[in-house]
C-alpha positions in Angstrom: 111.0 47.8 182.6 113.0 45.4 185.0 111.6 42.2 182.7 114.0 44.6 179.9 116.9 44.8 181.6 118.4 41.3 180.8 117.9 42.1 177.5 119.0 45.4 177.4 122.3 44.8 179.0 123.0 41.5 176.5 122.1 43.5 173.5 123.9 46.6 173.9 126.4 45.6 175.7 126.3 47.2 179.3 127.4 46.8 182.4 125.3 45.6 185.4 126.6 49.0 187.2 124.8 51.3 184.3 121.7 49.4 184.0 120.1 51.7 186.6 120.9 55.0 184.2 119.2 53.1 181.6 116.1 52.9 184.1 116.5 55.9 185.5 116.7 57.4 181.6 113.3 55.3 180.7 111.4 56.7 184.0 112.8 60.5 182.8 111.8 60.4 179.3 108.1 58.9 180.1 107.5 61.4 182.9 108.1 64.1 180.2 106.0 63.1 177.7 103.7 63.3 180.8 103.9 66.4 181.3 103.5 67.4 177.3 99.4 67.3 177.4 99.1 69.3 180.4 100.8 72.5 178.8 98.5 73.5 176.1 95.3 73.1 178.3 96.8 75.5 180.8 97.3 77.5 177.9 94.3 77.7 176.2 92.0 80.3 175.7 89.2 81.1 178.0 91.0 78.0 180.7 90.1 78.7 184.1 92.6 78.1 186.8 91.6 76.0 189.8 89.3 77.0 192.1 91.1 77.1 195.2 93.5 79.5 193.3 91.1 82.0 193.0 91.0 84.9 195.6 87.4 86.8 195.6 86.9 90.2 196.6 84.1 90.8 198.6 
């Protein structure tokens, strides 16, 4: 991402002071599309939660 930023801020035009949104934008958007695969597995049928989640009656 920082090899971008040179780039970036001669292409579109930015300042130096908003190249960090520009990161911090990039760092959001990927950790999001992170998080995407993990919902339907948690949400499929028959998943079992985590072990150390469980609680057994004895």
């Amino acid at each position: 991402m920082s090899v971008a930023l040179p780039a970036i801020r001669a292409d579109l035009g930015f300042a130096p002071s908003s190249l960090s949104w520009v990161a911090n934008a990039c760092t959001l958007a990927f950790a999001g599309f992170l998080l995407l695969p993990g919902a339907p597995a948690r949400s499929a049928p028959g998943a079992r939660s985590a072990p150390s989640a469980q609680r057994r009656s004895r």
